[in-house]
N, C-alpha and C positions, 0 to 999 in steps of 0.2 A: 364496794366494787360492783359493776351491772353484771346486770345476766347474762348479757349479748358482748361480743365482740363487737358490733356495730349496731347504729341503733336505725342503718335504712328497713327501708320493706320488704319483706320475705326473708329479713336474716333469720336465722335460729338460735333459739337459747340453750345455751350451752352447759353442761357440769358445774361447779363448783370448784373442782378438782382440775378439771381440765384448763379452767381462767387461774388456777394457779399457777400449774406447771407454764403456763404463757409466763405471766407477768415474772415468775421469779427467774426463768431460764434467761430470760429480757437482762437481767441484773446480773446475773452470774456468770451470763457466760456459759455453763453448760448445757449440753444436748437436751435436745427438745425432749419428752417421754408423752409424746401424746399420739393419740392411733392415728391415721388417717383417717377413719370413718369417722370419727369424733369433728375430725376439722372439714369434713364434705363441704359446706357450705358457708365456713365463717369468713368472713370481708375484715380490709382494715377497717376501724370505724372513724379516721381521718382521712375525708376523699381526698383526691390528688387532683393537680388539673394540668396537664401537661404543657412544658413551657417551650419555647421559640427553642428549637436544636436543640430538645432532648429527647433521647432515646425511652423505650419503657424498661432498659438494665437500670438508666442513670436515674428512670423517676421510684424502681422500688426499691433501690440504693437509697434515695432520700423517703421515701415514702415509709420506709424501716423505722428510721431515727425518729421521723417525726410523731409517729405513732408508740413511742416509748420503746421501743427495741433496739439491740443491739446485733442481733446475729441477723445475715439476710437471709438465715437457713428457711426462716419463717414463711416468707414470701413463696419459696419454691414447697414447702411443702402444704401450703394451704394452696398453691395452684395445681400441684401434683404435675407439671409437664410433662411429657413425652420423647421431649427432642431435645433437653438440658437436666442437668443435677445439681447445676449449681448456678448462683447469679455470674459466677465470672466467664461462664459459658456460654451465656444469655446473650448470642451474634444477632442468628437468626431471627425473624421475622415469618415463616413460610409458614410454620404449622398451625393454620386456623384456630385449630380448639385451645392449642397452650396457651395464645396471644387473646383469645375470648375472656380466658380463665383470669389471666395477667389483668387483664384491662380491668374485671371483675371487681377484682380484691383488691385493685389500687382505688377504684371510684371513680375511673375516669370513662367520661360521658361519651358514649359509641359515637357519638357524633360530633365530637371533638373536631375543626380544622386540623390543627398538631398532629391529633393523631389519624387522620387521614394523610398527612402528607408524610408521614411515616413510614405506614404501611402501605402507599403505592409501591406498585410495579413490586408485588412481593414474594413472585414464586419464581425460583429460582431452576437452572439446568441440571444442578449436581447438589451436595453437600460440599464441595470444593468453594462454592459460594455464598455468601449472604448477602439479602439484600440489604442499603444503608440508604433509605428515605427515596426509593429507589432507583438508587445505583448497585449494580452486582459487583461486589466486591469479592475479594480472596479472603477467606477466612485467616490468612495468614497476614493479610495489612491490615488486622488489629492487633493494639497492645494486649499483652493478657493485665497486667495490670493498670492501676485509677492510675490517669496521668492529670494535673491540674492545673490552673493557671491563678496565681493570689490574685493578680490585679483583677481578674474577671469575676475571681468571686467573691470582691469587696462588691463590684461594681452590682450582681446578682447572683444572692447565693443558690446557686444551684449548677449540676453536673452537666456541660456540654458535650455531645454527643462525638460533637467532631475530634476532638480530646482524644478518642482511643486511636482514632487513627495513625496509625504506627508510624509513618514517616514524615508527617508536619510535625516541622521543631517548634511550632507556636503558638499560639490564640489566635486565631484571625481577626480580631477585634482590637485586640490590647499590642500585638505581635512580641506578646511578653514568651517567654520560652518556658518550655511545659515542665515540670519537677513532677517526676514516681516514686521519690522518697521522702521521706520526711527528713526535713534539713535537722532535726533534732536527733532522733533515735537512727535514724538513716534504714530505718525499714523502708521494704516500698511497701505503695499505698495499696492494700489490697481490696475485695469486694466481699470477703467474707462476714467482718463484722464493720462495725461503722461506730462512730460518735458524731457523725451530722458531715456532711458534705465538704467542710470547711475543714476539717479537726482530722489530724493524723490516728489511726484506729488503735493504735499501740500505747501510745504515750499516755503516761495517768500521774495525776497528781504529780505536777499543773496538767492540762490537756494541751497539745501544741496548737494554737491558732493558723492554721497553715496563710492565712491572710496576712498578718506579721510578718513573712518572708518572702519579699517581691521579689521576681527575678528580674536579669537584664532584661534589654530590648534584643530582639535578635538586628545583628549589624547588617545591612544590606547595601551593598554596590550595587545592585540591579531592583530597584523597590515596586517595580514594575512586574518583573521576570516571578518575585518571591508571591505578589499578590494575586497572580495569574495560578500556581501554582494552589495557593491555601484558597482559593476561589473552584478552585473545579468540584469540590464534594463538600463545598459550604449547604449547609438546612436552608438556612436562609437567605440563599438567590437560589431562584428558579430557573430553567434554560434558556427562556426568552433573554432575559438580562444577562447571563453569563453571555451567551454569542455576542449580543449587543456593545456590551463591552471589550471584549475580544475578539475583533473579527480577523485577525492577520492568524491567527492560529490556528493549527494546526485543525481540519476539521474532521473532528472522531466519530463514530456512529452515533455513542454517546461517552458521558462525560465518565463514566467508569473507566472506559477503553482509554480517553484522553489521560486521566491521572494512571493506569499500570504504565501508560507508555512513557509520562515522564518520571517515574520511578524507576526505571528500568533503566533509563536514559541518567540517571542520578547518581545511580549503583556504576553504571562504566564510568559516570565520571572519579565519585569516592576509589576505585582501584585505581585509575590514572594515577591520582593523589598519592594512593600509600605505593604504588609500584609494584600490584600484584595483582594477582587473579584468584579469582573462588568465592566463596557467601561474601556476602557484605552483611555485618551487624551493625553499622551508624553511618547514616547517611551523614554529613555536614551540609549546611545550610548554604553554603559556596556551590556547593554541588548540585542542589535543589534549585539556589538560582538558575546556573549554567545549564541546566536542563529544561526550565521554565523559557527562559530566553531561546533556550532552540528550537521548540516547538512555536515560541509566538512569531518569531521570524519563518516559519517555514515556509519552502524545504534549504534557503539558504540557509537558516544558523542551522538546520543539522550538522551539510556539511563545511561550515565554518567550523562546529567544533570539533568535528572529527580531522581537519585539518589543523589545531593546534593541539590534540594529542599523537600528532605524528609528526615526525621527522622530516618524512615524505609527503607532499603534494598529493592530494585524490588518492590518500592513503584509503582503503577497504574495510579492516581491521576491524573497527568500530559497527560500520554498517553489518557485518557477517558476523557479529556477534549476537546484536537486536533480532539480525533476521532469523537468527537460530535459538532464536528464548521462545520455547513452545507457551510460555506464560502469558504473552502478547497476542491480542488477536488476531483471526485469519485476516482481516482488510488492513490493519495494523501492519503486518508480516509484508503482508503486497507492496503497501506503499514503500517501505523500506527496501524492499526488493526493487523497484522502481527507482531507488533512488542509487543503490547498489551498482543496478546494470549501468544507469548513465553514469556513475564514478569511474568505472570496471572500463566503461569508452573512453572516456577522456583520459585514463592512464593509457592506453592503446596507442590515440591523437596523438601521445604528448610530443610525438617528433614528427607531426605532421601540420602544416601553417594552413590546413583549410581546401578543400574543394576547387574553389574558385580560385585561389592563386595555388597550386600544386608548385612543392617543392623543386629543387635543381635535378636530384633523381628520380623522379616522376617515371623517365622511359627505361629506368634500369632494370635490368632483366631480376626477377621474382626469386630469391634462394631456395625456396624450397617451394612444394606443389600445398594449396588449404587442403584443410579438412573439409570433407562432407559436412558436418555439421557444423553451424552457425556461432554456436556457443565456442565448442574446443579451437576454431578458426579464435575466436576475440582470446579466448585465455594464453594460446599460444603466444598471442602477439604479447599483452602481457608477462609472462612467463620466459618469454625468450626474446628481449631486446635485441633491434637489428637484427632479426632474422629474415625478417621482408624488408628490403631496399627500397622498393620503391613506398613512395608517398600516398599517390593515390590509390596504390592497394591495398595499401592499408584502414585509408580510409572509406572503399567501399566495403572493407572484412568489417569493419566495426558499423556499418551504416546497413550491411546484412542482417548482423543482428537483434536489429531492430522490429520488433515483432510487427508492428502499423506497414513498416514496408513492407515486407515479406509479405502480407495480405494484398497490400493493391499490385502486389507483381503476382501474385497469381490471382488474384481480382481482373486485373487489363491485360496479365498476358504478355507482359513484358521483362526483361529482367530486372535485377538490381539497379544498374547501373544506366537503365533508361529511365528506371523511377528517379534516378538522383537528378539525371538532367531534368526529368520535368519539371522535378520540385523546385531546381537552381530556375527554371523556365518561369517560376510563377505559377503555374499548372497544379499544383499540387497542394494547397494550401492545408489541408489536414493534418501535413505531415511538418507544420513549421514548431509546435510544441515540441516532438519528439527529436527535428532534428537540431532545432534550435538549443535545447537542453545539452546537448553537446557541442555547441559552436560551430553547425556547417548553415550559416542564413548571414555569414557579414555582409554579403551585397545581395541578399534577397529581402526584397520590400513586402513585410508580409500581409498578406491580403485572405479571403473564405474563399479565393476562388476553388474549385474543386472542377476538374476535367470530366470527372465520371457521372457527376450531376447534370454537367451541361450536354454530355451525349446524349444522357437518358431524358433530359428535355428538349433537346433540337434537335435529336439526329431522327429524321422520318424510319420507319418500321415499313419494310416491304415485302409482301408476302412471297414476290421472287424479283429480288434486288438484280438488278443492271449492275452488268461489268464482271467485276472480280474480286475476291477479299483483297483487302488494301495489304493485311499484312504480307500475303503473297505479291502481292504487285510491286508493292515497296523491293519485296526480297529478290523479286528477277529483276528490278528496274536499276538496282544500286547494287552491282556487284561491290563495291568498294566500299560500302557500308558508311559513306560519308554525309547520307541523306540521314539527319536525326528526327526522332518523334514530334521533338515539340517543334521543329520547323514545320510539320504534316501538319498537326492538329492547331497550330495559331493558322494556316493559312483556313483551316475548317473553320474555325471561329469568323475568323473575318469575311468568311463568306465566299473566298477566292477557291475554295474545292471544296465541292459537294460528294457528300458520304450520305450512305443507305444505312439502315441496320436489319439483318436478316431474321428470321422468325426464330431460329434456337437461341431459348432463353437459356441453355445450358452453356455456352459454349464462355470464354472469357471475352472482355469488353473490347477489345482490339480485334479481336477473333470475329465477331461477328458485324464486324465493321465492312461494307463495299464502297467502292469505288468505279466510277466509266471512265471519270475523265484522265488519259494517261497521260497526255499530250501536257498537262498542269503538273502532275504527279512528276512526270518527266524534266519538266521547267524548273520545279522546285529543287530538282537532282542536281541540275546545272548551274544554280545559285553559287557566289561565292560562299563556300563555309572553311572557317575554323578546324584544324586537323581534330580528328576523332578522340578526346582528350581519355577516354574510357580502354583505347584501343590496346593496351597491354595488361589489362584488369584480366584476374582469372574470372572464368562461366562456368557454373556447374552444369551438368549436363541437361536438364531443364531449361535451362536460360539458354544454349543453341537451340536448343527445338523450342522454345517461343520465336527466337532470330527468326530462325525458319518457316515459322507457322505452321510446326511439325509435331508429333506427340514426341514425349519424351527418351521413347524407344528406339526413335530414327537418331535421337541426338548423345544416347548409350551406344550406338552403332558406331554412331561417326566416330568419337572419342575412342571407343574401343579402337577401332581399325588402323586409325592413324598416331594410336600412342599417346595421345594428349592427356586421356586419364582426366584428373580435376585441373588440368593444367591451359585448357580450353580460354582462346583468345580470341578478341573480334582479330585483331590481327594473323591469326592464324587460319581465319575462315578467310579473309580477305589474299592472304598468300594463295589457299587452297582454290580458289573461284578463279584465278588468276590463268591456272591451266584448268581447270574441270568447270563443268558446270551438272546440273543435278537434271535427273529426268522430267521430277516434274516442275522445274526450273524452266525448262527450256520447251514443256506442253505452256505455260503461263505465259511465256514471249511471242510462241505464233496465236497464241487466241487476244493477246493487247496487239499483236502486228497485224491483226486478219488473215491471218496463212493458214489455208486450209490444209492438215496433212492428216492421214489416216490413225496411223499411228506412229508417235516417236521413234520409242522404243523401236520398233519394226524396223522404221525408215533409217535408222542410225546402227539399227545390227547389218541390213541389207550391203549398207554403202561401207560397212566395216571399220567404221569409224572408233577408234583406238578407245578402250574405256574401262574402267575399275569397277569392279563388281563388289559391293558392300554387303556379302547376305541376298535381299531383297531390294536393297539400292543402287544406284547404277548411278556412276559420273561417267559421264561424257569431254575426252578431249574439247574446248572450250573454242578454241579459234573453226577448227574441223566438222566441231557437229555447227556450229551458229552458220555458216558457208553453207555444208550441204541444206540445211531447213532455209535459207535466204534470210538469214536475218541478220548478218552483213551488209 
């Protein structure tokens, strides 16, 4: 027997006593009796060389055997780790010195490729994680016990890595289906003791050949969907080649986040299946498909399959389960939530044909008054079919809450319901994704055009613009509210009215918009137009004071006064203009008519001209005050 456990350089020779308790504990089976100090520095003395997708549990799993032992207690107490006690522990990768030590006493050469591509990307957020050649994995998507594959290890005998992983039914090589027990004794295969990588660790005289008992193929209708799936935490392809090969799927931060989310997406399907809710302990391979194929189709085969685990049409169910699995990541979560809110609209839609051709009840008067908020406005609708009658009001509540919209209406300064016509205008092309995703673009051809790009490139900067704000001049020019935006801003495009932009870069993009010429302004009023298709949509009180080119607070006033509440109409301002007109409505009519007067207000209390006092607002009798000022 030698003196050394190994015969490299710098090992140390050892006891007598101490190479016995090895070798005979190796035979029997029982615990080790040797000190730690005694084993400080002993190595296997059969180096290892680590092989294509294997881990360093699987290589001192074999590395045991091959060096005449049986227990893998060996391994961990001549490494002495820190961060395991035992090889079926052996996840992680993070803690330098253990994985030094490991590497050590197996003989495997620091400079290994394998075992570089092993321990990349190795330090991990939590203990919740390990890393797997690195990918951050959940310590709970591994098996605790050896799972094996006979055909793989006729083909080479040794332990594949990707083996543990808990929720692949296969080999990805062979797509033979993986066995934890031994088909003889039906122990599962554990990591404790070993008789060779091949061989069931129990069975004795005869040993069970685990190679002797091939499994099936796994059966796949989707051979595609299954290989997409046993490819994302495959060793052996690297990320260049995975995307390359997969470019329709679904695109993850990385390939960790891609496999929790089709596991997760696996698990809703196995409950579909049994008809229940709660842990899932076995995924089926049907299941693994069906979630492989959702992800490569995406975001349709998501919700393709969430609409055949439902009954209903742009069923949610599904979606608001994933988006609430805190196991899934934050961008993960997002985009499900993304796909969520567009389901959530188009069950809103579902009794509405579209924008551009508005339903029969389009003018029917509103059941009930929205919410202030954007969100409980789209759930209501939801939650309480036919509560809103009309068509299009329903479909500016679901195109509110749209967050891209919401931005360029207080971006430009305009409401909802003039960003929808821009965007039906062509004007708006940013927003053809977000509206398109819910079905309002059938007759819009979509194009990059963007409105707020082209102000900010061709509208000249003046340090004191001529004329007057357009949005004011629009708003005294058109009491009838029948002059729309993107009529204004195609004739600016074309050249036919010229606009300023004024020095306050705070102000919104409409807002700091002038105009001189009225006399155009005016022409464009008198255009034939299309009745105001928006004209019974509710306003929040924001979106009248943009109408008005007013602050919010004049347009809390107005609602307050007259009762409208959230119930606010262009029709109802167009009623209200009809006898009133606004103070400084009617200072903006003699400064575009050149009429010099002192003061309005003054000139219209003097001649006692009839008028509604708002707080600090003032309407003006409409036919009486325009007469006395001469602008009749």
């Amino acid at each position: 027997m030698p003196n050394t456990l190994s015969n490299r350089p710098n090992d140390q020779p050892v006891d007598e006593t101490v190479l016995r308790e090895l070798y005979l504990s190796s035979v029997d089976g029982e615990d080790y009796d040797v000190l730690p100090d005694e084993m400080a520095d002993m190595v296997f003395p059969v180096a290892l060389e680590l092989q294509p997708g294997e881990s360093l549990r699987d290589a001192a799993y074999r590395a045991t055997e091959e060096n005449g032992y049986r227990r893998t207690e060996l391994a961990i107490r001549l490494a002495r780790p820190l961060s395991f006690k035992s090889l079926s522990a052996f996840t992680s990768v993070a803690h330098q010195e253990d994985i030094s030590r490991i590497v050590d006493i197996l003989g495997i050469r620091h400079d290994a490729k394998q075992l570089h591509k092993l321990l990349a990307n190795s330090q991990v957020r939590s203990r919740q994680f390990v890393s797997f050649f690195g990918h951050h994995l959940q310590r709970a998507d591994f098996s605790q016990f050896r799972r094996v594959s006979p055909r793989a290890l006729r083909a080479a005998e040794y332990q594949r890595a990707i083996w543990s992983v808990r929720w692949l039914p296969c080999d990805p090589e062979t797509m033979e289906r993986l066995i934890d027990r031994c088909p003889v004794c039906h122990s599962n295969l554990g990591w404790q003791t070993t008789r060779g990588v091949s061989f069931c660790h129990r069975c004795t005289g005869p040993e069970t050949d685990l190679r002797d008992f091939p499994q099936p193929l796994v059966e796949c209708n989707d051979p595609d969907a299954m290989r997409f799936v046993l490819e994302i935490l495959d060793p052996l392809i690297s990320d260049g080649p995975f995307g390359a090969r997969w470019p329709t799927a679904y695109a993850a931060k990385t390939r960790a986040e891609l496999y929790q989310f089709v596991v997760k997406l696996a698990m809703e399907c196995q409950r579909h299946e049994e008809r229940r809710r709660g842990p899932v302990k076995h995924v089926s391979s049907k299941s693994i498909e069906r979630a492989g194929r959702a992800l490569l189709d995406w975001p349709a085969g998501l919700l393709e399959l969430a609409d055949k685990h439902s009954e209903v049409r742009n069923d949610t169910r599904m979606l608001r389960y994933l988006q609430a699995d805190a196991s899934l990541s934050v961008a993960v979560r997002a985009d499900i939530r993304a796909l969520l809110e567009v389901r959530t609209r188009k069950m809103a839609l579902a009794v509405c044909q579209g924008l551009e051709k508005p339903p029969g009840l389009a003018g029917a008067p509103v059941s009930s008054v929205p919410r202030r908020n954007a969100r409980t406005n789209l759930l209501e609708l939801v939650n309480r079919p036919g509560h809103v009658r009309s068509g299009i009001e329903v479909a500016v509540r679901v195109v509110r809450d749209i967050r891209s919209v919401r931005l360029i209406s207080h971006k430009m300064g305009v409401s909802v319901p003039d960003v929808v016509e821009l965007y039906l205008s062509g004007l708006l092309g940013p927003l053809h994704q977000d509206m398109s995703a819910i079905g309002i673009d059938e007759e819009v051809q979509h194009n990059q055009f963007d409105i707020m790009e082209w102000i900010e490139a061709n509208v000249p900067i003046a340090r004191k613009p001529d004329g007057l704000s357009l949005v004011a001049a629009k708003f005294a020019l058109d009491p009838s509210h029948s002059l729309s935006w993107a009529v204004v801003l195609h004739a600016a495009i074309k050249g036919e009215l010229r606009l300023q932009r004024g020095p306050g870069r705070d102000q919104n993009i409409m807002h700091d918009l002038y105009v001189d010429d009225f006399d155009r302004l005016t022409a464009l009023r008198d255009l034939p137009h299309r009745p105001h298709r928006f004209a019974e949509v509710s306003l929040t009180s924001s979106e009248v004071a943009m109408t008005m080119g007013k602050s919010r607070g004049i347009g809390s006033l107005l609602l307050k006064y007259f009762q409208w509440y959230s119930a606010a109409t262009i029709s109802k301002l167009v009623d209200l203009r009809r006898s009133y007109a606004f103070s400084f409505e009617l200072t903006d009519l003699c400064l575009i008519s050149e009429i010099k007067t002192p003061k309005v207000f003054t000139s219209l209390q003097k001649a006692k001209i009839p008028h509604i006092l708002v707080e600090k607002m003032v309407l003006w009798q409409r036919e009486a005050a325009l007469s006395h000022l001469g602008l009749r």
